[in-house]
N, C-alpha and C positions, 0 to 999 in steps of 0.2 A: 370317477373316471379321470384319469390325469390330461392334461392338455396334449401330450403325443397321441394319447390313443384318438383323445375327439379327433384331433386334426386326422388321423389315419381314418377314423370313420368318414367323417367329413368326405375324405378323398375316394372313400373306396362308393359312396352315396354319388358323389356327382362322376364319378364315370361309369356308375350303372354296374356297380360288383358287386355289390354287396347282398348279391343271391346267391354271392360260389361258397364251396365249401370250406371251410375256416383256413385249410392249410395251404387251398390255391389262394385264399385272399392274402396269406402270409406270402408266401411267394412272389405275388406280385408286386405286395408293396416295399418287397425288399429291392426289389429290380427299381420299380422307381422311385425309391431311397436313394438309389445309388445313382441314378444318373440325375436324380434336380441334385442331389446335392456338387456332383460333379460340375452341371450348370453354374450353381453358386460361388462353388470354384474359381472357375472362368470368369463368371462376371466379375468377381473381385477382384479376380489377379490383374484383367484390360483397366483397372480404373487406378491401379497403385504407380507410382512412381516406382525406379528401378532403385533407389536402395530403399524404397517400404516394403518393396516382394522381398529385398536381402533380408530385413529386418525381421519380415513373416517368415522368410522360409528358417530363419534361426530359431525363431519361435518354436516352429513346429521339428526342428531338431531338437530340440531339447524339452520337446514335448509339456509346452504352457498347458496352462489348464484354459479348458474354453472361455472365460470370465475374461480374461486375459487377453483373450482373441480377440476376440469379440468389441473391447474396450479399446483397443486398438485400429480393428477396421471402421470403428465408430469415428475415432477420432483423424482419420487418413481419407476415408471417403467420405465426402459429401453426399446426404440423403443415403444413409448406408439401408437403412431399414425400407424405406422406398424401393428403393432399387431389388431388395431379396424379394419383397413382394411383385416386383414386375416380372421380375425372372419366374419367381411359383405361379402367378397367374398363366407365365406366357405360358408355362409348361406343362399344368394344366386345360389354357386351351389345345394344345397342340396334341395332348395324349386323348382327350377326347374327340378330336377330327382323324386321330388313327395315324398320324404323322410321325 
């Protein structure tokens, strides 16, 4: 099992899904794919200085490879990896209170 799917297990176990049927659980984890990663987003963009968002948004114009990215918002934000975990935590409590 590769480390995406654990982590989608993981997620679909602690908010109690993982009794639907395969293509509602597909479903839903595409829904919230898309909005922690949106989260992530956000949180990254409030912690950059305004020409490290220019620098990111050229990145992502010209479409860097994640490695890339990633080695980047490592080295721009402080506690990068911290921070993505506090954002998936919150967002995980907040999908489990129904929020």
């Amino acid at each position: 099992m590769t480390q995406q799917n654990t982590i989608q297990k993981n997620l679909l176990d602690e908010m109690g899904l993982s009794g639907l049927p395969p293509e509602e659980q597909e479903r839903l984890l595409s829904k919230m794919t898309g909005v922690l990663l949106k989260k992530l987003f956000l949180g990254t963009m409030e912690r950059l200085k305004d020409a490290d968002r220019e620098i990111f948004k050229n990145m992502m114009d010209t479409e860097a490879n994640l490695a890339e990215v990633e080695n980047f918002l490592r080295g721009k934000i402080e506690n990068y990896e911290q921070i993505l975990e506090e954002v998936a935590a919150d967002f995980k409590e907040k999908m489990k209170k129904g929020l």
